[in-house]
C-alpha positions, -999 to 999 in steps of 0.1 A, spaced: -251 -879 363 -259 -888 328 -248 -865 298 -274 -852 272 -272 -869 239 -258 -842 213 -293 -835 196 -308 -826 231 -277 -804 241 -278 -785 210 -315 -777 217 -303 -766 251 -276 -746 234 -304 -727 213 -330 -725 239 -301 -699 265 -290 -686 232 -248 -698 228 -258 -717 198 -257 -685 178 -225 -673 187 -195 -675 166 -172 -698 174 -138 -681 174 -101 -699 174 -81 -691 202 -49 -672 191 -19 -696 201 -5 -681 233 31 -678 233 57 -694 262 66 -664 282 91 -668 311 99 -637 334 135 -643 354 156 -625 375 190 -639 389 223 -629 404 243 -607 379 277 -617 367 306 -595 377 325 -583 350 361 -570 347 361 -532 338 385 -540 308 353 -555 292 340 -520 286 374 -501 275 363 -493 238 332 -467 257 364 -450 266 342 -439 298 359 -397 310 380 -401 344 377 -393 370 338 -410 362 315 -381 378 280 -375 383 270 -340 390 308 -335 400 305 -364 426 328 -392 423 318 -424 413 332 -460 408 318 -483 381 310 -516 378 304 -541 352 273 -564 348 262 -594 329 223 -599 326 224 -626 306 216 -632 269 190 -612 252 173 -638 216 173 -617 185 154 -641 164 138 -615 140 172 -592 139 160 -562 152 161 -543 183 141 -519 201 144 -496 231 113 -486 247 96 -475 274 90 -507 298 55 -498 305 43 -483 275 61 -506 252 57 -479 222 84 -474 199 104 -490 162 128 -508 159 168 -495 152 183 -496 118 202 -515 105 193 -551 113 216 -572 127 221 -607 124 196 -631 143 213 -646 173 219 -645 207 242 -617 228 252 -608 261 238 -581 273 257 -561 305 249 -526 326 273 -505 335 268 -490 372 280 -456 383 283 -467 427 275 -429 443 295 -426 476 257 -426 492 255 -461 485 230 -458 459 237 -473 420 224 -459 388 227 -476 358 247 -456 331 249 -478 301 230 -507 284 259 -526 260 248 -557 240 276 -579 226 269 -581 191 311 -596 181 339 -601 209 355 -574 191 364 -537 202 343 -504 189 368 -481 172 337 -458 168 303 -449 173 273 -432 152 238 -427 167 212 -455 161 183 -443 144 152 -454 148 129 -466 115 111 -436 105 132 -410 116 152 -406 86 150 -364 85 172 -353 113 190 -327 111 229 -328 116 224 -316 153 195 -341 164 197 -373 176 173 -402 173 161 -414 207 133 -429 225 113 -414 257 110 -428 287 84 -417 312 82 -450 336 117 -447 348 120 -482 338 132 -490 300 137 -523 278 157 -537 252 140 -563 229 142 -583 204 112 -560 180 90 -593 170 88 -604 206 80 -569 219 50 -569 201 40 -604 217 52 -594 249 26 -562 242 -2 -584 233 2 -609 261 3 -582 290 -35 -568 273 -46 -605 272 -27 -620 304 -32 -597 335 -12 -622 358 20 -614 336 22 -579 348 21 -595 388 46 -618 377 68 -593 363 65 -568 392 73 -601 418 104 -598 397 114 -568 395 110 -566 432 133 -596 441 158 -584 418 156 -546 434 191 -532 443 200 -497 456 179 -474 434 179 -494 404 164 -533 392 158 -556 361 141 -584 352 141 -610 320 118 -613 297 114 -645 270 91 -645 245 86 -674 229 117 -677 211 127 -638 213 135 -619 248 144 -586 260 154 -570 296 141 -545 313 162 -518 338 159 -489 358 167 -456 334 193 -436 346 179 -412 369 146 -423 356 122 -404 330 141 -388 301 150 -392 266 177 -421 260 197 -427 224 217 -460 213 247 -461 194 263 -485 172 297 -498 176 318 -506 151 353 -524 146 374 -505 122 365 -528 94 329 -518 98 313 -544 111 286 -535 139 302 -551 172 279 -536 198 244 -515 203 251 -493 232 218 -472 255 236 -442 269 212 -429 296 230 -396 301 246 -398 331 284 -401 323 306 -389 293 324 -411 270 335 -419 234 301 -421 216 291 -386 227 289 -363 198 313 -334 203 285 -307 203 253 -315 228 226 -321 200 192 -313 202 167 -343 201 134 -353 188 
């Protein structure tokens, strides 16, 4: 078959009518990778400074705890966001932190049913002990009141930590990329334990994670641990099933 010479294809172009359209650049898609894995086991000494109540009970049902690593979670643009997995709608935390990349473990709460739930998201931010905790607050919430906390809704049951500059490619890529969403649920699927699952999420040179919320929907706030110089040594997601050291000493009202 022999090709039209370029004056004749243009006149084909005009004569079904794609020579008027616009010709527009293709945004540059960014590498996305969506991982699961086998957890690390972690000693329960790793999480001492969440100074978690004992006996650890849910609903006055005892329950053992167990430490997870998920991997590392890129922080390339220094700030973090929890969100809804699904909806992907929220700001980032204040302060920023500085760009790097940190450990990120779950802290399960084993039912004597069988079933897991996780409790806490921690990301390692310094190998260094919390000596105390303050409520992260979320950019544009800067009016609370002294008994309200910031925190971020979550009506999936499933939530996410990222890395705020690759959450909005991660966003964008989903609405352009339909095939991500099947990856991600292939996942989430083969990483499915009792009642709860995860799954890894890079973004180009950013990434976040993705876990089952708790008991599922509700309203979730992050704290800040700091050494007692100061410094910011871990960003904590308490999903409200266990009490422990970053608990204000009054149940506050949230927004």
């Amino acid at each position: 078959m022999t090709r039209p010479h370029s004056k004749s294809r243009r006149g084909l172009l005009t004569l079904i009518g794609f020579a008027a359209l616009p010709v527009t650049p293709v945004a540059a898609q960014p590498a996305i990778r969506i991982e699961g894995g086998v957890p690390q086991r972690l000693p329960l000494t790793t999480i001492r400074d969440l100074d978690i109540a004992q006996p650890a009970q849910i609903d006055e049902d005892p329950v053992d705890l167990a430490v997870l690593n998920l991997g590392v979670v890129d922080v390339p643009s220094g700030r973090l966001t929890g969100v809804d997995a699904l909806l992907l709608d929220g700001a980032p935390y204040r302060p920023r932190i500085a760009s790097g990349r940190y450990p990120l473990q779950v802290v399960l709460a084993r039912l004597t049913s069988g079933e897991e739930r996780v409790a806490f998201v921690q990301l390692k931010l310094a190998d260094r002990n919390a000596e105390s905790w303050s409520n992260a607050i979320i950019e544009g919430e800067d009016e609370l009141q002294d008994d309200e906390i910031s925190v971020f809704e979550v009506e999936s049951s499933v939530a996410a930590l990222f890395d705020a500059a690759a959450l909005a490619l991660w966003r964008r890529s989903l609405a352009e990329r339909p095939e991500l969403l099947v990856d991600l649920q292939r996942v989430l699927r083969e990483n499915r334990r009792p009642t709860w699952t995860w799954a890894h999420v890079q973004v180009g040179s950013g990434s976040g994670v993705l876990f089952t919320a708790g008991r599922g929907e509700g309203e979730y706030g992050a704290y800040w641990g700091r050494a007692a110089d100061g410094q910011i040594v871990s960003l904590v997601i308490d999903l409200d099933l266990l009490d422990w050291a970053g608990l204000p000493e009054d149940p506050p009202v949230t927004v």
